[in-house]
C-alpha positions as CSV (number, residue, x, y, z in Angstrom):
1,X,0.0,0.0,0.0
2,X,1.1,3.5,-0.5
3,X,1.7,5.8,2.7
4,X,0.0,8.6,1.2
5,X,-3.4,6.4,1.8
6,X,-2.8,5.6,5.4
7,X,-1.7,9.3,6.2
8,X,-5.3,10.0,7.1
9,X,-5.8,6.7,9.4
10,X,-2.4,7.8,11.3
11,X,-3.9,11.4,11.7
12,X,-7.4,10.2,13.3
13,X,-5.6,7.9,15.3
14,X,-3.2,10.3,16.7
15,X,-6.3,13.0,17.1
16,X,-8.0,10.2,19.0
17,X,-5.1,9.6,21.2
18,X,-4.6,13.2,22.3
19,X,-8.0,13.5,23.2
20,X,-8.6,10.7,25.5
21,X,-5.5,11.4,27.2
22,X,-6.0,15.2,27.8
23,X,-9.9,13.7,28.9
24,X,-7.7,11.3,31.6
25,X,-5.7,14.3,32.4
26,X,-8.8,15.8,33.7
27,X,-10.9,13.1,35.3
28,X,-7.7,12.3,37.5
29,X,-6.9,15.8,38.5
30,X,-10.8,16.0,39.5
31,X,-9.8,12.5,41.1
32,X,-7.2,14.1,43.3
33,X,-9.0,17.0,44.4
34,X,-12.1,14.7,45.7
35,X,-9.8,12.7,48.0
36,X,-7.9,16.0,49.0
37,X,-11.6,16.9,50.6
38,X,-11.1,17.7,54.1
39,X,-13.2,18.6,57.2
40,X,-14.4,22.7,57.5
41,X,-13.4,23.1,53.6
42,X,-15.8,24.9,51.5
43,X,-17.1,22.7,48.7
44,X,-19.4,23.3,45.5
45,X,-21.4,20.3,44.5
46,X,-21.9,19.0,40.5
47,X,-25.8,20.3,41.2
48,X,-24.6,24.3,42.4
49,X,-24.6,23.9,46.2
50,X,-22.4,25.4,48.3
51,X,-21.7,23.9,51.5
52,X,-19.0,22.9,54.4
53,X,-17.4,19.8,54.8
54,X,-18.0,18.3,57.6
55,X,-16.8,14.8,57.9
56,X,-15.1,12.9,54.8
57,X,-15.6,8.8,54.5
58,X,-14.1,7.0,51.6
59,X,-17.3,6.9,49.3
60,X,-19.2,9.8,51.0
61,X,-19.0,13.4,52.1
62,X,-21.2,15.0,54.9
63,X,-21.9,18.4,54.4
64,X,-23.2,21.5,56.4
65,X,-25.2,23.4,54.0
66,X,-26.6,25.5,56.9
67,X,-27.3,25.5,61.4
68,X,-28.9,21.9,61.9
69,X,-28.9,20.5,57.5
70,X,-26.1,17.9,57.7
71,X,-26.5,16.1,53.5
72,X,-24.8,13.4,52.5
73,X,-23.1,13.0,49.1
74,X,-20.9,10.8,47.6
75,X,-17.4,12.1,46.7
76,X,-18.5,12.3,42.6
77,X,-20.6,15.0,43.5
78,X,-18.2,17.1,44.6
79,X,-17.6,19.8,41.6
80,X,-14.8,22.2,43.2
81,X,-13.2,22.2,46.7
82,X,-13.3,26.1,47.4
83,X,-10.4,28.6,49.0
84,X,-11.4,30.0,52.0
85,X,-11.6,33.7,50.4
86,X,-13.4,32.0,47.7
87,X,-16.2,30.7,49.4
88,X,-16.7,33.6,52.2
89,X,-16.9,35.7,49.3
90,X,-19.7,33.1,47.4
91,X,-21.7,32.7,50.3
92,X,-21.5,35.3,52.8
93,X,-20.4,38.3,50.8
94,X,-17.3,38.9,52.3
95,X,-14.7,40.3,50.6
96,X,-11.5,40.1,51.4
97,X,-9.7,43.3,50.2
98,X,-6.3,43.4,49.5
99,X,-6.4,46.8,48.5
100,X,-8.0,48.7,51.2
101,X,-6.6,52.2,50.4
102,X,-7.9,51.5,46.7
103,X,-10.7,54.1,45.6
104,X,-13.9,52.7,45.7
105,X,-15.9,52.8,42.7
106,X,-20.0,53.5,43.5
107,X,-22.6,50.6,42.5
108,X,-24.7,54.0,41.1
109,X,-24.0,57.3,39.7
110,X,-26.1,58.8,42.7
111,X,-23.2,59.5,44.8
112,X,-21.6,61.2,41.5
113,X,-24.1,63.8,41.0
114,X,-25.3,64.8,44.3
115,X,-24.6,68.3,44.7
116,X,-24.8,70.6,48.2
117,X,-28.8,71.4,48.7
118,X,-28.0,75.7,49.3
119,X,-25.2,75.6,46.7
120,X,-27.4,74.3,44.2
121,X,-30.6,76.5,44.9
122,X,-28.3,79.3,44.6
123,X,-27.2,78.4,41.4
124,X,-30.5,77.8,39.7
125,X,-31.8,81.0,40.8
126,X,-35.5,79.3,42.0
127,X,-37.0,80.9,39.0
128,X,-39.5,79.5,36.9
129,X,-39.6,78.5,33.9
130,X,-42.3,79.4,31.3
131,X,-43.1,76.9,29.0
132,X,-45.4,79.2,27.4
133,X,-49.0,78.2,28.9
134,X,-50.4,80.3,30.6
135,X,-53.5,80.2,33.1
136,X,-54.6,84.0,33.0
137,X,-54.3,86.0,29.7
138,X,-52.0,89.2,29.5
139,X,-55.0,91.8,30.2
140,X,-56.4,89.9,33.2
141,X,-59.3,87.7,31.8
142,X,-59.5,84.5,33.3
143,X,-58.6,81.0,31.7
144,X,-61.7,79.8,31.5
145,X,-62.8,83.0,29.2
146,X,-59.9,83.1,26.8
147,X,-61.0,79.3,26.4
148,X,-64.3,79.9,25.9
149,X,-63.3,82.4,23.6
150,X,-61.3,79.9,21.6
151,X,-63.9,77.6,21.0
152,X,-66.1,80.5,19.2
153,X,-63.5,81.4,17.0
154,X,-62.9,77.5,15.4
155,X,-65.3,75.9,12.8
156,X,-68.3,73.8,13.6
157,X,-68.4,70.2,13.0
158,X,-71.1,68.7,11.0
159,X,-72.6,65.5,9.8
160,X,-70.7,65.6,6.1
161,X,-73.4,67.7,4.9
162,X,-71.7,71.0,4.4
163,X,-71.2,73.0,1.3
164,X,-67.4,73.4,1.5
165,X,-65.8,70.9,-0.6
């Protein structure tokens, strides 16, 4: 047979090769760090939960996913063991700051465009502004006249019978 027709057999087989041992790479580091699980680590299950170890056997895990709910798992289910920062920061918000003089940038723009209450009546003056209604007319008749007046001055409606066309 000619090499050039088994080039493509060697190549799948080499593909093949790389990919079930980068998959066995995986599935024993995962391995590793599920025997590694220790007592008062913070674990996240395959399912999402986060929870405390609380005693290790060699099949199962007993967890503490809260005061007085003790679960029992098997080791499989264990997705990630957690760092301590890690999970305090997951569960119960705590953030542990490395940079404590950093500036701290606001969740909202509220604190960013709050202004001093005297400084900024000052500045606008407290006049109003005239949108160009207005309730009395310039000589001193009421609204209700110059409205009434308003409705002489347009047409009539009718039924469709008028002579304007």
């Amino acid at each position: 047979m000619n090499t050039l027709t088994l080039l493509p057999f060697i190549v799948l087989i080499a593909a093949m090769f790389l990919m079930t041992r980068s998959a066995k790479k995986k599935q024993q580091q995962a391995a590793s760090m599920r025997n590694e699980v220790q007592p008062g680590s913070g674990v996240r299950t395959i399912g999402g939960m986060y929870a405390t170890v609380k005693e290790v056997s060699e099949d199962t895990v007993l967890l503490d996913a809260g005061p007085g709910v003790d679960l029992l798992f098997a080791k499989n289910a264990i997705g990630a063991v957690l760092t301590d920062d890690e999970y305090n920061r997951i569960v119960h918000g705590i953030e542990h700051d490395l940079k404590a003089d950093a500036h701290v940038v606001p969740d909202d723009a509220s604190s960013l465009t709050e202004t001093d209450e005297p400084a900024a009546a000052a500045a606008s003056g407290d006049k109003a502004v005239d949108l160009g209604k207005k309730d009395v007319a310039e000589d001193g008749t009421a609204a209700a006249e110059v409205a009434e007046a308003k409705t002489d001055e347009e047409p009539k409606k009718t039924d469709g019978d008028s002579e304007a066309k």
